[in-house]
C-alpha positions in Angstrom: -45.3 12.1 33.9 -46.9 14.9 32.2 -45.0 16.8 29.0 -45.4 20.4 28.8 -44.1 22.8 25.9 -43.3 26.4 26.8 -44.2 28.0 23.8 -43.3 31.9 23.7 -43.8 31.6 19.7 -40.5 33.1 19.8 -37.5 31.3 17.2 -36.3 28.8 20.5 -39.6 28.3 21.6 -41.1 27.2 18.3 -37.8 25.1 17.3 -38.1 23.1 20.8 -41.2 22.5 19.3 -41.0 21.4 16.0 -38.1 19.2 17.1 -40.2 17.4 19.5 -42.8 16.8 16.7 -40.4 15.7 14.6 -38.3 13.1 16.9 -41.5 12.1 18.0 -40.9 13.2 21.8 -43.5 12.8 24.2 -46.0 15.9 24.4 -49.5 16.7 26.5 -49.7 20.4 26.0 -48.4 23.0 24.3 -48.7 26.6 26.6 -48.3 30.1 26.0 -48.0 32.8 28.2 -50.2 36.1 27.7 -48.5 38.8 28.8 -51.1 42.1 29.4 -49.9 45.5 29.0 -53.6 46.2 30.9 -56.8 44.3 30.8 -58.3 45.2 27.8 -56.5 44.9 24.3 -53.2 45.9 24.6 -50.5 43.3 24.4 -47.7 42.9 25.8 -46.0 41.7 22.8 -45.1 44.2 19.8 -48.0 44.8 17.6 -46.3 43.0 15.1 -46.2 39.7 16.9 -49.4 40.5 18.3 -50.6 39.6 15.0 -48.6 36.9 14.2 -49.2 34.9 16.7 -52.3 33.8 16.0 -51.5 33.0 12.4 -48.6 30.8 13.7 -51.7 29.1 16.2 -53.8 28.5 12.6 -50.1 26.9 11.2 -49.4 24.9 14.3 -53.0 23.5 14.2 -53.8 22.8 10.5 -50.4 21.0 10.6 -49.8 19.5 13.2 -53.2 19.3 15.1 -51.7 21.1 18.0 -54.0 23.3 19.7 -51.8 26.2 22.1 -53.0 26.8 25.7 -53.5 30.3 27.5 -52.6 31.3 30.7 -52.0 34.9 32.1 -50.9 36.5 35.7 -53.6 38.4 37.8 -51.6 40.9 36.9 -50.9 43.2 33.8 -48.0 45.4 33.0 -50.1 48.5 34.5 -52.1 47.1 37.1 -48.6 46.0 39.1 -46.9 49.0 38.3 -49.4 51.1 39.9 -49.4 49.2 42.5 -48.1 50.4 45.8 -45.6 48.8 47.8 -45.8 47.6 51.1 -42.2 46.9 52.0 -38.7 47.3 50.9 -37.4 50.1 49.3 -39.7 53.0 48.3 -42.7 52.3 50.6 -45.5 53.9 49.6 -44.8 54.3 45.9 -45.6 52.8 43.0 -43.6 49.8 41.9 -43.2 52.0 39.0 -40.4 50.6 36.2 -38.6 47.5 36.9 -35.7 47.6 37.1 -33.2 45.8 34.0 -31.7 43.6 37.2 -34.5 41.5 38.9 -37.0 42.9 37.0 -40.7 42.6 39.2 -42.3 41.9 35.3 -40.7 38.4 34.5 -41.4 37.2 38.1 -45.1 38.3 38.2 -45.8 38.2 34.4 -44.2 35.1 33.4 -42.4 32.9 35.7 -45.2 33.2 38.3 -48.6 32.2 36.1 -46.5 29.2 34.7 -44.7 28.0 38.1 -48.6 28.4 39.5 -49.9 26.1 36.3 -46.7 23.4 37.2 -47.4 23.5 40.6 -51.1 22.6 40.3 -50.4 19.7 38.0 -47.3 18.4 40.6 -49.8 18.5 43.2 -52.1 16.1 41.7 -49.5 13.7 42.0 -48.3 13.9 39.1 -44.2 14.9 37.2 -43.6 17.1 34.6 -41.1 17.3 32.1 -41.2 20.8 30.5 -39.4 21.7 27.0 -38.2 25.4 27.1 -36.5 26.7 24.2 -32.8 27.4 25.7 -29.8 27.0 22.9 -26.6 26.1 23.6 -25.0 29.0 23.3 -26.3 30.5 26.1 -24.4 28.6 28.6 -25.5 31.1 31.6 -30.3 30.8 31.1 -29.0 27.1 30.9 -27.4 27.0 34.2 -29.8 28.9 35.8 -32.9 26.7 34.8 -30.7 23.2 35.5 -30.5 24.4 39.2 -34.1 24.6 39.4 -34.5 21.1 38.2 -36.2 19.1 41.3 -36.7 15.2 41.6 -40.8 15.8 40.2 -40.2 18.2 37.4 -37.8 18.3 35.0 -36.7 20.3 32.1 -35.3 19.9 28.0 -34.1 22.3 26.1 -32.5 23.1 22.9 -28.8 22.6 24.6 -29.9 19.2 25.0 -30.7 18.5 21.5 -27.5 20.2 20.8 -29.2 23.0 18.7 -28.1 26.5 18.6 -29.9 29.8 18.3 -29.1 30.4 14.5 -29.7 26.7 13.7 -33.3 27.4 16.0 -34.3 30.3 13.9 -33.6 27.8 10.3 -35.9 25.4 11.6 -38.4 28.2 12.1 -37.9 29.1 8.6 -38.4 25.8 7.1 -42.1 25.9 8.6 -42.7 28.8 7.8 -43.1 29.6 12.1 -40.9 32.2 11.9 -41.8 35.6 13.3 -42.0 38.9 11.7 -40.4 40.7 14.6 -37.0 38.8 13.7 -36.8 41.4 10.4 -36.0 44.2 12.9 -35.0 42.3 16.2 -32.5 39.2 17.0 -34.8 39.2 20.5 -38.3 39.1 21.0 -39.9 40.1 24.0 -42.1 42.8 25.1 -42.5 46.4 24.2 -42.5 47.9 27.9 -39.3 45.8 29.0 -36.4 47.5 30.4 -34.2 45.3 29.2 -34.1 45.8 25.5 -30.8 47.4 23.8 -30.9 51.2 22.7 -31.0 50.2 19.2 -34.5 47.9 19.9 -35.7 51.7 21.6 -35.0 53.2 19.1 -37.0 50.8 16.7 -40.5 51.1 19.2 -39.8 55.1 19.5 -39.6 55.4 15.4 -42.5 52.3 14.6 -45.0 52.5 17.6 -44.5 56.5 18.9 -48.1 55.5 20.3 -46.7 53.1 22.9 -43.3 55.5 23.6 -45.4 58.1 24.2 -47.0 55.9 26.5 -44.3 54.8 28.7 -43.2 58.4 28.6 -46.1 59.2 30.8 -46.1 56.3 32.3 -42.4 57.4 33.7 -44.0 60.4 35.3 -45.3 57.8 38.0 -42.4 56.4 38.8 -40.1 56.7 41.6 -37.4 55.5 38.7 -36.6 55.8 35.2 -36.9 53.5 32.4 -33.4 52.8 32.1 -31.2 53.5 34.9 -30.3 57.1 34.9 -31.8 58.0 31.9 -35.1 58.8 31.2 -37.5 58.1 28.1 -37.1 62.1 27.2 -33.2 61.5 27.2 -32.7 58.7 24.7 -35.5 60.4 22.3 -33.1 63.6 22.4 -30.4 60.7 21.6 -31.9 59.1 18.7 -33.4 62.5 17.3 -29.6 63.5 17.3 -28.7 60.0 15.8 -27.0 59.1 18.7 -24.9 55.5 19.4 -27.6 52.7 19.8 -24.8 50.4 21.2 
């Protein structure tokens, strides 16, 4: 049995971890996710936990001797959405925005460099038992994993330690792990994805107008808008105007 930690370095994340440290779970390796806006520097995280992650890296290592391990897609944020499809819907386009229900970015971004990683390791011959920071107060991500629970790899979560999100983001804050973005944001994620609230636009439109302006002409390529039927020119009319972020 091998026991991997999904670490987003967001609040559940980083509390699954520091509660397997501290009840003395078993662990092999600690992994992280790089999401790429595009191949060069540009992050899929905000710029402010962009930064922070690697001080929380330095924190997790000089404290606890854990070193974090990288893995990306072969794609990037740009790179897929550029990329013309083949069947379905809109053939010939650009994949252009995902859309805010089964959104292309969390299967080919995230879900599908890890389930790639698991699946090389289960093919080896060996199990895995992965801890994913899921609270349990949300009844509905912790459903959805549980069904994808097979005989060889199994998962822990928050919910199982009975921990909830508020209690998650305490434990953060007693190690000092917690991240910046938290000041602004009860939800981390990244900047380009079309499922944050209004008022979380609003916050990259007035902090980063750099990276609004470039999904703004990144919308010009698409066959849809950002959100659906409303485009990144209407909500900046809508927050300009002071507009309900709810």
């Amino acid at each position: 049995m091998k026991y991997i930690a999904s670490c987003s370095f967001g609040k559940d994340s980083l509390a699954m971890l520091l509660k397997i440290l501290e009840l003395g779970l078993p662990l092999d390796e600690v992994v992280y996710c790089d999401i790429r806006f595009n191949e060069k520097s540009l992050s899929g995280e905000t710029p402010e936990m962009a930064a922070w992650i690697p001080q929380a890296e330095k924190i997790l290592k000089d404290k606890f001797n854990i070193t974090v391990k990288r893995i990306s897609s072969r794609w990037t944020f740009k790179s897929h959405f550029y990329r013309v499809k083949r069947k379905g819907n809109h053939i010939g386009d650009n994949y252009g925005f995902p859309y805010v229900v089964g959104a292309w970015c969390n299967s080919r971004l995230k879900l599908e460099p890890m389930n790639k990683y698991i699946k090389q390791i289960l093919k080896s011959g060996e199990s895995v038992t992965e801890y994913i920071g899921i609270a349990k107060d949300e009844p509905k991500r912790l459903q959805r994993y549980k069904k994808l629970e097979t005989e060889n790899h199994k998962y822990v979560t928050l919910a199982d330690l009975d921990i909830t999100e508020l209690e998650a983001m305490e434990i953060c804050k007693q190690h000092n792990l917690l991240s910046p973005i938290y000041k602004s944001s009860f939800r981390g994620g990244c900047w380009f994805c079309p499922k944050q609230s209004l008022k979380q636009l609003k916050w990259l439109y007035t902090n980063h107008p750099e990276l609004w302006q470039v999904l703004k002409e990144m919308e010009k390529d698409s066959h849809n808008t950002f959100k659906p039927n409303m485009t990144l020119t209407d909500l900046e009319e809508r927050f300009k105007q002071g507009g309900d972020t709810k």
